[in-house]
C-alpha positions as CSV (number, residue, x, y, z in Angstrom):
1,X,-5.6,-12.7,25.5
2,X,-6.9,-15.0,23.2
3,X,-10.4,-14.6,23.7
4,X,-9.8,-11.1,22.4
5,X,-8.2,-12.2,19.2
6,X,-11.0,-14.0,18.8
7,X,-13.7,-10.9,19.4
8,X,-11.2,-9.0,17.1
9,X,-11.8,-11.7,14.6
10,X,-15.9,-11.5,14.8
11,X,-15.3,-7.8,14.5
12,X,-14.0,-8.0,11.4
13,X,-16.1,-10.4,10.1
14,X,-19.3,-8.1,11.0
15,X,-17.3,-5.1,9.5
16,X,-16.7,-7.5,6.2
17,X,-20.5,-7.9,5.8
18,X,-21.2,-4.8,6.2
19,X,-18.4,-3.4,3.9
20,X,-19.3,-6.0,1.0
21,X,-23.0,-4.4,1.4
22,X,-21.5,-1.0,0.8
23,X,-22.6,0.3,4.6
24,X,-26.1,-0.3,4.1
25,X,-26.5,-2.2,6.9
26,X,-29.4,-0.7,9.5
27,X,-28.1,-0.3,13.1
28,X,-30.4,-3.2,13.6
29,X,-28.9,-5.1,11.7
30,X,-25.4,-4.7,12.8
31,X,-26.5,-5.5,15.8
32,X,-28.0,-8.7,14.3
33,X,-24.7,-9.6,12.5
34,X,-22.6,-9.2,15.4
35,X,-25.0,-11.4,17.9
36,X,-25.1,-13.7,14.7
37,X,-21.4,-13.8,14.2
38,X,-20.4,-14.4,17.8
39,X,-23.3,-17.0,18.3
40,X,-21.8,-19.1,15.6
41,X,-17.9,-18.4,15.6
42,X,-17.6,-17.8,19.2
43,X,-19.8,-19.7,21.5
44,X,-18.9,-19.5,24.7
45,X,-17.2,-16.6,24.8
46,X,-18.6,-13.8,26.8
47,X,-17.5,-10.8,25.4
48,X,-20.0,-9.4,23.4
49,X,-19.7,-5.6,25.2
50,X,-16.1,-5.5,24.3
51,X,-17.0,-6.4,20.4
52,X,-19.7,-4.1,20.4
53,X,-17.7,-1.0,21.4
54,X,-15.1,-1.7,18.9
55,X,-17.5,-2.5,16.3
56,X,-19.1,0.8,17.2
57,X,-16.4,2.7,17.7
58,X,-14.8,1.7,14.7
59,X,-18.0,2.8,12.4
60,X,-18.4,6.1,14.1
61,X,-14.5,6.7,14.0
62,X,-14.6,5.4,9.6
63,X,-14.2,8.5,7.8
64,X,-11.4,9.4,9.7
65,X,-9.6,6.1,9.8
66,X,-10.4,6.0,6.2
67,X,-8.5,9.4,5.5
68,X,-5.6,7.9,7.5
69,X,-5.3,4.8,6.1
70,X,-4.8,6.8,2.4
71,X,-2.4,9.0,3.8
72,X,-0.2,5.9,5.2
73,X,-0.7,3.8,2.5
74,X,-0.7,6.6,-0.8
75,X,-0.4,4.3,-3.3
76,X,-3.5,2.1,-2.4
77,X,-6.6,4.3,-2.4
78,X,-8.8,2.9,0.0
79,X,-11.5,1.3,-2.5
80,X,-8.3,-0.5,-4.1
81,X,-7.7,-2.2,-1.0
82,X,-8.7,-5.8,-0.5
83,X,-12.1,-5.9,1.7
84,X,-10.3,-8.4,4.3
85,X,-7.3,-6.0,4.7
86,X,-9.1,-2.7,5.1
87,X,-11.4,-3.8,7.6
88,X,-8.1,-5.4,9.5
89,X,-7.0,-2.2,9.1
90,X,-9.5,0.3,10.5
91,X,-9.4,-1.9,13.3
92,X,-5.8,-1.8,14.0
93,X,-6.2,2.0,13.0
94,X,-8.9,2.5,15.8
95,X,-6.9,0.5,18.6
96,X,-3.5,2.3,18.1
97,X,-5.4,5.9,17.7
98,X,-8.3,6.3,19.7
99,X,-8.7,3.1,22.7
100,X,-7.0,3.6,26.2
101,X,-3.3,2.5,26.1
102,X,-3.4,1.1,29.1
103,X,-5.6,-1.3,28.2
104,X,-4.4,-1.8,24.6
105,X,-0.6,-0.6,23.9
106,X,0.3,0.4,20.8
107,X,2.0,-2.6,20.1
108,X,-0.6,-5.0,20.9
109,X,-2.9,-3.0,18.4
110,X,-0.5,-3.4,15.4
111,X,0.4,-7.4,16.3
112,X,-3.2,-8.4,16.5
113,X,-4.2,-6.6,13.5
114,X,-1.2,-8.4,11.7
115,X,-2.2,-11.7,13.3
116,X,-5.9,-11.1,11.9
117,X,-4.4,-10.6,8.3
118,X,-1.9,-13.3,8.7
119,X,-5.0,-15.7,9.4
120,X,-7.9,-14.1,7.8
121,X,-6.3,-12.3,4.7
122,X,-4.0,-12.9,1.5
123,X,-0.7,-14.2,0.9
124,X,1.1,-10.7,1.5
125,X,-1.6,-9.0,3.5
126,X,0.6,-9.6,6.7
127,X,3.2,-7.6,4.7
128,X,1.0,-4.8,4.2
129,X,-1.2,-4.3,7.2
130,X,2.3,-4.3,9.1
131,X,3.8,-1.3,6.8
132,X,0.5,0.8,7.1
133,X,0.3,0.4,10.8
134,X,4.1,1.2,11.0
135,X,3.8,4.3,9.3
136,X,1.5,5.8,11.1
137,X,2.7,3.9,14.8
138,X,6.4,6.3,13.3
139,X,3.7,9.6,12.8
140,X,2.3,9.0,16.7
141,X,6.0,9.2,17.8
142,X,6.1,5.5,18.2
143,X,4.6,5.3,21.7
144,X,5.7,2.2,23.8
145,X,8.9,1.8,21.7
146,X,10.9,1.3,24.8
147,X,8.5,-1.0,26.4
148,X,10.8,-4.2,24.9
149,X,9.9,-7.5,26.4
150,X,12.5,-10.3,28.3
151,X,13.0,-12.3,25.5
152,X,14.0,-10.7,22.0
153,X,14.8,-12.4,18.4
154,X,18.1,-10.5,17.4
155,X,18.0,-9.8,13.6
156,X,21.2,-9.7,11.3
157,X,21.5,-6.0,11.0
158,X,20.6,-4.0,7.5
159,X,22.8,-1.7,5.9
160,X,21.0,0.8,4.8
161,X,22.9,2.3,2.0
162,X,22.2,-1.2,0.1
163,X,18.1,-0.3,0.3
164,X,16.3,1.5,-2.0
165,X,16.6,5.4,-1.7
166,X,13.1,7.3,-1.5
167,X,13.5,11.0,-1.9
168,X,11.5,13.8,0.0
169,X,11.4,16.9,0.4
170,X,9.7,19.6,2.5
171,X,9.6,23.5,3.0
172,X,9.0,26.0,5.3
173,X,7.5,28.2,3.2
174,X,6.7,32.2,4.2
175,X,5.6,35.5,2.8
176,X,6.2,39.1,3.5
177,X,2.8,41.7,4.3
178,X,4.1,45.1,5.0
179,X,6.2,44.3,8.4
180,X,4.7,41.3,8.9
181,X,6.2,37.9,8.2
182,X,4.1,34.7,7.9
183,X,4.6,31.3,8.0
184,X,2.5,28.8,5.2
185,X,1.7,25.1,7.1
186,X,-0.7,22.5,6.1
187,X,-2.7,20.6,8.9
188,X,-2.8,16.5,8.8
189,X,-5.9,14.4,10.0
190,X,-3.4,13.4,13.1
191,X,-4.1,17.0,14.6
192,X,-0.5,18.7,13.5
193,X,-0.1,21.7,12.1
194,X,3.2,20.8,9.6
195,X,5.0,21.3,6.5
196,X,4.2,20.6,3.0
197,X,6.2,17.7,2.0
198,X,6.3,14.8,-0.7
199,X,8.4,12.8,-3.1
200,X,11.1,13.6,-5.4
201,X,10.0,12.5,-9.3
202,X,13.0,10.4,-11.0
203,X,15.1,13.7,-12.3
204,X,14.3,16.4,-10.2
205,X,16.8,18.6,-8.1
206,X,15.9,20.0,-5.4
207,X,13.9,23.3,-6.6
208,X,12.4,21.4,-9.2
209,X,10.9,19.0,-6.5
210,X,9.9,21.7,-4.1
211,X,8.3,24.2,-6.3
212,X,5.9,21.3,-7.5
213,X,5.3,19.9,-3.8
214,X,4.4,23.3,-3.4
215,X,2.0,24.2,-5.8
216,X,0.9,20.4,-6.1
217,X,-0.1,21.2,-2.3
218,X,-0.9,24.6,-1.6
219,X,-1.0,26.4,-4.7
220,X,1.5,29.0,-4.3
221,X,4.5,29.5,-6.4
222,X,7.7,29.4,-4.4
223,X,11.2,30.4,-4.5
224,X,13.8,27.9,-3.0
225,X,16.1,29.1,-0.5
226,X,18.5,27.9,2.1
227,X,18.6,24.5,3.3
228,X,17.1,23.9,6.7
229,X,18.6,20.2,7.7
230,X,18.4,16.9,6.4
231,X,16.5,13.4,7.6
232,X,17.0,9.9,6.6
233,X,15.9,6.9,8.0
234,X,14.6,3.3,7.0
235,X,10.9,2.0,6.9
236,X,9.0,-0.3,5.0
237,X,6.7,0.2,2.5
238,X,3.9,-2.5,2.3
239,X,4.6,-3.9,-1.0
240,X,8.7,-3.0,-1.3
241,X,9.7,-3.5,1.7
242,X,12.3,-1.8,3.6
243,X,13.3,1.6,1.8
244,X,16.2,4.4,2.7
245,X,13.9,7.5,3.2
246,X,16.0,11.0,3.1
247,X,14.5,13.9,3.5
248,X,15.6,17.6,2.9
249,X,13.7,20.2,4.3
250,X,14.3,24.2,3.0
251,X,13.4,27.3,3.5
252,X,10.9,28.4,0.7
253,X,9.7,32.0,-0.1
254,X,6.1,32.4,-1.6
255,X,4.0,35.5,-2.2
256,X,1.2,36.8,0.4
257,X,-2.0,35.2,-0.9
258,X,-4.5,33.0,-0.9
259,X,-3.2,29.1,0.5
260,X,-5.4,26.7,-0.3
261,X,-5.5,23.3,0.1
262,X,-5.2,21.2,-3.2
263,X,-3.9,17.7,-2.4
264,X,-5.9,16.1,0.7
265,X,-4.8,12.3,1.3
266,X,-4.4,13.0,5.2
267,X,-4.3,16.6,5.2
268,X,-7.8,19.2,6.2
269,X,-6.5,22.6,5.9
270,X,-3.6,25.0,5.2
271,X,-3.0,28.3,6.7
272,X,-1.1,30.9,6.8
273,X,0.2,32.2,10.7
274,X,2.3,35.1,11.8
275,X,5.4,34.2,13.3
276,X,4.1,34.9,16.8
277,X,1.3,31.9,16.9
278,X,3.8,29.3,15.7
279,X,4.6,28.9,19.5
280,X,1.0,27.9,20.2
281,X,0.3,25.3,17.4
282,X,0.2,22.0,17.9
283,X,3.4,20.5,16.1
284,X,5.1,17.3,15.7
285,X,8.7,17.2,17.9
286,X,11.0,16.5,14.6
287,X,9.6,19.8,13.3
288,X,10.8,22.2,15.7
289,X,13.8,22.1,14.9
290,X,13.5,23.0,11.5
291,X,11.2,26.1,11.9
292,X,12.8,27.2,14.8
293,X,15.8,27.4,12.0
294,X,13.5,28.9,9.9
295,X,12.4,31.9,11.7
296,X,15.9,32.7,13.3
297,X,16.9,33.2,9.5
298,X,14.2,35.3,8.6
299,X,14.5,37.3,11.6
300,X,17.5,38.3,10.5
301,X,16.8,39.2,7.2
């Protein structure tokens, strides 16, 4: 709906002021911005309610959005990030995460925010608002990815072993107390309880990698152990473009103490959980698999 966009677009205008004045702005005068905004850039259209919740929403929702725009976009900390293209993100970010989906799909979220940068921002911001959306649209489980429409531009298909290979790797790490056998997972700002994962450094093997995710992450020195499956799959990165991303996930011994979280960027907490309240955490699908792997092995051990 176009008069949308066009709220959208005085929504990020008022957030823009209100960034470039490092959020000093008074409710008041948010309030003042937003009526001044849509008085001059959108006469005519009566949709003021519609901004105002967004704009609203959007401020109270900030921190959060914040947190997940660093952990989708890790090489860009958020005060590195052009003012234009943050703001078009948060509210992408708050449309895709917390509005109805019936009223905005998840797709619509993403394509107006990309619109927004393609008309409002910088020669590649398109480029990137699209790859941070994307990652986290992939994190959600990509909701909507079957609703296709009629009409569909066929692309020339990719091979992916001709795109650039980005390593991961994850664990399921545990420890022994007494009888008891506990699992180590780390909790992301999306509401998962999930693994400790993160990129290979040019030169490591496997145990190299994961004994430094580890640590890096949770602080606890671990021993590598069997591997649990593999992943691989393509997705763009906002300033490289479409990448090959494998990931190896294994089985990770650590002693029983103290987990504690060390590297944040989209993660809250780490705990450690006996094997009988894995079943009642909140986990993401693609996991299951693995730790269900996991505890069948140590079960047998």
């Amino acid at each position: 709906m176009a008069n949308r966009h066009l709220s959208r677009s005085i929504v990020m205008q008022v957030l823009y002021e209100w960034d470039f004045r490092g959020g000093a702005l008074t409710d008041l005068e948010i309030e003042q911005a937003l009526a001044r905004n849509a008085e001059e850039f959108a006469p005519g259209v009566n949709d003021i309610s519609f901004m105002r919740k967004l704009l609203l929403g959007i401020l109270n929702k900030r921190t959060t959005i914040d947190d997940i725009i660093e952990k989708a976009a890790p090489d860009w900390p958020i005060a590195k990030i052009a003012l234009v293209d943050r703001n078009i993100l948060r509210i992408g970010l708050y449309e895709l995460l917390f509005e109805d989906r019936t009223q905005v799909p998840a797709k619509v979220a993403i394509n107006e925010a990309i619109e927004l940068a393609k008309t409002y921002g910088g020669e590649t911001s398109g480029k990137f608002i699209n790859g941070v959306l994307g990652a986290v649209y992939k994190e959600l489980g990509e909701p909507g990815k079957d609703e296709t429409s009629k009409k569909k531009t066929p692309h020339a298909p990719v091979d992916p072993k001709t795109l650039p290979l980005d390593k991961l790797g994850g664990a399921v790490i545990y420890a022994r107390d007494g009888q008891d056998i506990y699992l180590g997972l780390v909790h992301d700002i999306f509401g998962h309880w999930t693994l400790s994962k993160g990129h290979y450094a040019e030169g490591e093997n496997d145990e190299q990698a994961l004994t430094r995710i580890a640590m890096e992450e949770v602080a606890l020195p671990v021993t590598i152990g069997e591997l649990l499956g593999e992943n691989e799959y393509v997705a763009s990165h906002p300033e490289k473009g479409k990448m090959r991303k494998h990931v190896s996930y294994f089985l990770a011994e650590a002693p029983y103490q103290d987990i504690t979280l060390m590297k944040k960027g989209g993660l809250d907490d780490a705990k450690w959980f006996k094997l009988a309240e894995i079943i009642d955490l909140n986990m993401y699908d693609d996991m299951l698999p693995v730790i269900t792997k996991a505890v069948n092995i140590l079960l047998k051990k």
